[in-house]
N, C-alpha and C positions, 0 to 999 in steps of 0.2 A: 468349725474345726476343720483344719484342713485332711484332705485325704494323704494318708502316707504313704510313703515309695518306699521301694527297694534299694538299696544302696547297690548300684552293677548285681554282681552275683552273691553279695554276703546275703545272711540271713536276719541284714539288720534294715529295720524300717525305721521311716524317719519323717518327720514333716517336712516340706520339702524347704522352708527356712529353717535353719540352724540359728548359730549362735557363734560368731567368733570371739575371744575370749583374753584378746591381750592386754584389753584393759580393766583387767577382771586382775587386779593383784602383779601387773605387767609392770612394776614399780621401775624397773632400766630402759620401760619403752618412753613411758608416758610420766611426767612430773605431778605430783599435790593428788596422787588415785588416793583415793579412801577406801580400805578393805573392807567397809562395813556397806558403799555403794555397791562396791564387787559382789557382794553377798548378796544384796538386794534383785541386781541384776538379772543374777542367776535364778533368784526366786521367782523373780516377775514371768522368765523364758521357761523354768518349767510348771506354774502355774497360769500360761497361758498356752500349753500345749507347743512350746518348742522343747523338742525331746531332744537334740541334735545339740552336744555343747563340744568346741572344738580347742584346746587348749595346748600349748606345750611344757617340757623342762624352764624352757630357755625364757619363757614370759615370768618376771619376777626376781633372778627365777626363782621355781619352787612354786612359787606364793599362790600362782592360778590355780596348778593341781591341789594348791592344800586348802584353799575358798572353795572351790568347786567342791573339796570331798567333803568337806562341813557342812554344804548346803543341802547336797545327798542324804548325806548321814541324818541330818536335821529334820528334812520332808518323809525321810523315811520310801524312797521312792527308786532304792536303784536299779531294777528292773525296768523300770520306764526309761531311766537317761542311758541316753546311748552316747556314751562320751568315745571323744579319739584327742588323744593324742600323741606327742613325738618329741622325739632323740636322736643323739647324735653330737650336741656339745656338752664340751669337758671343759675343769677348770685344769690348768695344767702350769704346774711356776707363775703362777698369776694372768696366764692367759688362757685365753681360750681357745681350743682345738675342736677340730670335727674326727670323729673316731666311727664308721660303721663296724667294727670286727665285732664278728659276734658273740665275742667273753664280753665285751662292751654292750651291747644291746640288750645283751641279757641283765646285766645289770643294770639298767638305763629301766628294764620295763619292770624288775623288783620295784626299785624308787620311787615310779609313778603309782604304780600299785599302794606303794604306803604312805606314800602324799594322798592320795583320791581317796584312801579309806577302804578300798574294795579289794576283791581277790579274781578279778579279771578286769581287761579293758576292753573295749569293745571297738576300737580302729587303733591300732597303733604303728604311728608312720617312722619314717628316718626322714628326720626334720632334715639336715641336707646331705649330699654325695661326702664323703670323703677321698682325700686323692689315693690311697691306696688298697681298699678292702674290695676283692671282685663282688660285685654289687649281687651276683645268684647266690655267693655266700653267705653275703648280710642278711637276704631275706630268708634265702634258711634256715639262718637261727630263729627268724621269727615263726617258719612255718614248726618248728619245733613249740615254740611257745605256745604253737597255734593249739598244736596237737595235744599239748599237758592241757588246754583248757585257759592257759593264762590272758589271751589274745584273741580275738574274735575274728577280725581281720587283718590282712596285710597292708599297710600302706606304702608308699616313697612321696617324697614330696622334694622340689628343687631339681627335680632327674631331669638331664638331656635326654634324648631321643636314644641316645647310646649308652646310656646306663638303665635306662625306663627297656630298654632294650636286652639286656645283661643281667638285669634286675628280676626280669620275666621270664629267664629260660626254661623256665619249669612249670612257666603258668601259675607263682605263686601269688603274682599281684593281684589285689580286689582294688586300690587306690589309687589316684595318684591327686597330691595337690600342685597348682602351680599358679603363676601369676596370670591371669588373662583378663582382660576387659574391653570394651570398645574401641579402647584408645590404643591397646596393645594387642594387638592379636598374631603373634607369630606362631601360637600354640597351635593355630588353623595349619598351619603348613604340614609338620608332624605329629606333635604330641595327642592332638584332639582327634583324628582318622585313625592313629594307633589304638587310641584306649576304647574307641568304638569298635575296631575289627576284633579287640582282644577282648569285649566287654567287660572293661575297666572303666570305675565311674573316675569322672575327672571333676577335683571342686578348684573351684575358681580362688586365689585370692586376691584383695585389691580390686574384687568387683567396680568397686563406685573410684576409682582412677584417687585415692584417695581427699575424696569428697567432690571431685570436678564433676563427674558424673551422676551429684544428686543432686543439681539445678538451683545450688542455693548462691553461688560466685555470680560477679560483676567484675567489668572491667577493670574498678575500680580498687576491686578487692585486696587486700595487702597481704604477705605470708610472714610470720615473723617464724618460722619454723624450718624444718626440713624442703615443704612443699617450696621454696623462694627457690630454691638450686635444682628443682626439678625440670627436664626441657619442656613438660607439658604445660609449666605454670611460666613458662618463660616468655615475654613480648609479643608479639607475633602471629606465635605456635597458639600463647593463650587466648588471644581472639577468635584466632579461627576455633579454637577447640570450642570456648564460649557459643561463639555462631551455630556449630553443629548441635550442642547442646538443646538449644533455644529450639531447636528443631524436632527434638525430640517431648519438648513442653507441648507443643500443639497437640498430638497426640494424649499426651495425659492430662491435659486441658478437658477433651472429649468424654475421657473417662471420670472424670472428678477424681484425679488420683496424680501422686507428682513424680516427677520425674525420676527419682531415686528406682520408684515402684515401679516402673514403666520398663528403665533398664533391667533391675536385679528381672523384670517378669521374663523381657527377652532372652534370658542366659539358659532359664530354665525349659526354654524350646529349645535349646541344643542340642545334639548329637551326642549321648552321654555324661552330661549336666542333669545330676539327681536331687543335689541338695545343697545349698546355697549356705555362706555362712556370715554374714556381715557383720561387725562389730556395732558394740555400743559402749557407749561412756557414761549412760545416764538408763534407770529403767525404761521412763519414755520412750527412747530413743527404741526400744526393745519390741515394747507395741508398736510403734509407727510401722519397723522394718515389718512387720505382722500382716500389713496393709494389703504387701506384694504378692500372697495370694490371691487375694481379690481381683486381680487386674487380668483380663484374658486379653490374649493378643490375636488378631485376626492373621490367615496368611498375608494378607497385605502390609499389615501393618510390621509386619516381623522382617518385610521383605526390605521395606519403606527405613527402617532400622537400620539393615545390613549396610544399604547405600549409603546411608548419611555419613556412617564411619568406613567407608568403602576409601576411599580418597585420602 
């Protein structure tokens, strides 16, 4: 079992794999999900000691929060799961908007609350920026949630450096999520030195560059999906990306451990990378991501890392 962490400054400990959770009842992400998988899922992450489940409104929507609170309710175990999730869209004339204001929010963290089953949450983010609510006011409503007890932590997730900025003037931030991974690292320039100075844990998402970075692609490979229009997975770009890849298998060659393991181990040597959340589609997939504890990385090897996606 792994040893748990601290999430930055909350009082929430976690094993340092999570659970990301969008195809856990993510029925508008992912086509043919079985809610009865998603349930399973869930089961398999917290009867194998992943406490960490990370879910939104917007996956489903609805459906994840309301899988996840039936699995709870079912194990009997809410005190253990330490669930986060996040808001921020509305449905509005048939479409969707982003809304931070905090009459909004506040009603945004009621709903999760009676989807989950519970009467707190324990991370609750603003899934992304909206173009008008000053972003210290958004979180003030949450640091009010905070304070009736409804909310455990603060999050933001999708923040620039100038709303992640705006967001914190009062020091209410404990979160932040954002996109970062080998392939994409712009979050080194600002986001990731900020939330270190301001001890803000930062979680990653789209670790595994969606699937390029868990060593299972060939050149060969075909994308009948989203990934075909991506510039990662495009001509070229995806050779070389392959290449670097490959580079990263020797390495978990060594270890008897694969490459997926190897990456997710390096993220969590970062500079305020506490807890990792990878998805799964299948329980399996649940134990595997499990693995990436096991995998220690030497200073070398973490350095040997940095290079390969340096260029």
């Amino acid at each position: 079992m792994a040893k748990k962490v601290q999430i930055g400054r909350t009082d929430l400990y976690v094993n340092p794999l999570g659970l990301g959770t969008n195809a856990v009842g993510g029925h508008n992400i992912y086509p043919n999900l079985s809610d009865e998988t998603g349930r399973e899922i869930v089961r398999t992450a917290l009867e194998n000691g992943i406490n960490f489940l990370d879910t939104a409104f917007i996956y489903g929507p609805e459906r994840s929060e309301e899988l996840i609170g039936e699995v709870i309710k079912e194990m009997g175990n809410r005190e253990e799961a330490i669930v986060a999730t996040k808001g921020a869209h509305k449905f509005a004339n048939g479409k969707i908007e982003l809304d931070n204001s905090p009459r909004f929010l506040k009603e945004a963290v009621e709903g999760s609350l009676k989807r989950l089953q519970t009467d707190y949450i324990d991370l609750f983010y603003i899934h992304f920026p909206d173009q008008n609510t000053p972003k210290d006011e958004a979180v003030g409503a949450l640091k009010e949630l905070k304070d009736q007890g409804k909310i455990r932590a603060i999050g933001v997730s999708n923040f620039s450096i100038e709303q992640l900025t705006q967001a914190n003037k009062n020091g209410y931030v404990d979160v932040l999520q954002s996109e970062y991974n080998l392939f994409k690292r712009e979050a080194e320039k600002d986001l990731l030195p900020y939330t270190s100075e301001n001890n803000i844990s930062f979680v990653p998402y789209f670790p595994l560059a969606a699937g390029l970075l868990g060593g299972k692609y060939t050149k060969d490979t075909t994308f009948q999906d989203g990934r075909a229009k991506r510039p990662l997975f495009q001509g070229e770009t995806f050779i070389r990306n392959l290449e670097k890849v490959e580079q990263v298998r020797d390495i978990a060659y060594n270890k008897n451990a694969e490459v997926a393991h190897v990456v997710l181990a390096w993220y969590l040597t970062q500079n305020s990378i506490d807890v990792l959340i990878p998805g799964a589609k299948r329980p399996d997939q649940v134990l595997n991501n499990l693995k990436t504890i096991d995998v220690h990385l030497s200073i070398d090897e973490i350095e040997k890392i940095n290079q390969i996606f340096k260029s």
